[in-house]
C-alpha positions as CSV (number, residue, x, y, z in Angstrom):
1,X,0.0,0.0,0.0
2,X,1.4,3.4,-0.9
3,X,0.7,6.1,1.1
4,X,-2.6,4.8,2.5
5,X,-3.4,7.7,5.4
6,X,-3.8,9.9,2.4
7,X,-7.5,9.5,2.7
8,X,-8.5,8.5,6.2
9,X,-8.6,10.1,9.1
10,X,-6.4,9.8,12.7
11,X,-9.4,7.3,13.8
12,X,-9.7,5.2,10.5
13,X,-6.7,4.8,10.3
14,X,-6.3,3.5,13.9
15,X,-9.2,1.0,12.8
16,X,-7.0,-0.4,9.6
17,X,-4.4,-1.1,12.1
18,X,-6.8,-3.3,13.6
19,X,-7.7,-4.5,10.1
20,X,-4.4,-5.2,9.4
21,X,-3.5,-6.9,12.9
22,X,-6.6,-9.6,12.3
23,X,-5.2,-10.1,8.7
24,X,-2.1,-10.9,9.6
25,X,-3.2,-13.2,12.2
26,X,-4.5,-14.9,9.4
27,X,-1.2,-15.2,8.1
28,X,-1.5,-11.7,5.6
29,X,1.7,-9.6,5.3
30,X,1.7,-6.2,4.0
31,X,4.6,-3.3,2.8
32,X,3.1,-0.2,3.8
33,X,5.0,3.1,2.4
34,X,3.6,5.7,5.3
35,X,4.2,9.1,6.8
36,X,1.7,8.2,9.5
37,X,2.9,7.6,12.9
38,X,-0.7,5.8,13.8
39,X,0.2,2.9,11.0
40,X,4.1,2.6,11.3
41,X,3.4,2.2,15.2
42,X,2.2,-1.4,14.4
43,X,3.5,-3.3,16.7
44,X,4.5,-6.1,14.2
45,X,6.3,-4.3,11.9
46,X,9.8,-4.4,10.4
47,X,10.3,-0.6,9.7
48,X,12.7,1.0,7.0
49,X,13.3,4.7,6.9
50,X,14.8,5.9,3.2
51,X,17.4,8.3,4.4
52,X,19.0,10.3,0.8
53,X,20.3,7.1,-0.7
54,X,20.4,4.7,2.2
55,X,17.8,2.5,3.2
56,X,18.0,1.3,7.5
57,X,16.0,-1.0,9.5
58,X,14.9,1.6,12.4
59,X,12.6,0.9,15.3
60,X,9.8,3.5,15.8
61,X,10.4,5.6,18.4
62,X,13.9,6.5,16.5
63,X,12.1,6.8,12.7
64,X,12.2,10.3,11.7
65,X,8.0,10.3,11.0
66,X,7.8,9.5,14.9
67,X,10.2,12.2,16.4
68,X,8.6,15.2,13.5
69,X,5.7,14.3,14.6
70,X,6.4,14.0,18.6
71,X,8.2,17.2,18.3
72,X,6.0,19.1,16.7
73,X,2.4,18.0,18.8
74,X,4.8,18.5,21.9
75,X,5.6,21.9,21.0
76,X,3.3,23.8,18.5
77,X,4.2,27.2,19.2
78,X,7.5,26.7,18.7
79,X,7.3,24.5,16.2
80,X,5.1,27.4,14.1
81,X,7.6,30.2,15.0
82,X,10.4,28.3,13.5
83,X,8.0,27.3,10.7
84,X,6.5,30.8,9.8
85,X,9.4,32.8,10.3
């Protein structure tokens, strides 16, 4: 799937994770491209960040979707000023 959380929202697209979870219990296995931290947070997943020309095996919590995103909801303000400036 490329890109799927192009059209769902933050709660669909906690319900395809569910989707997803019971599928693979049923032996399904997916390759997901994502920006979304609500789908790469599957806990499950083998995750590859595409860094330039590299591609690494990364674990969520150090993938750079997960620490943009952290940052950012952590700090809006800031994260604006530096933005808009």
């Amino acid at each position: 799937m490329d890109e799927p959380e192009a059209a769902l929202s933050p709660m669909k697209q906690m319900a395809m994770i569910s989707r997803i979870h019971e599928l693979c219990n049923d032996q399904s296995q997916f390759i997901i491209a994502t920006h979304s931290p609500i789908i790469l947070s599957y806990p499950k997943s083998t995750i590859y960040q595409v860094n330039e020309s590299v591609i690494e095996k990364t674990t969520y919590e150090d993938s750079d979707v997960f620490n943009v995103t952290r940052n950012f909801l952590n700090r809006p303000k800031k994260m604006l000023d530096i933005l808009l400036d």
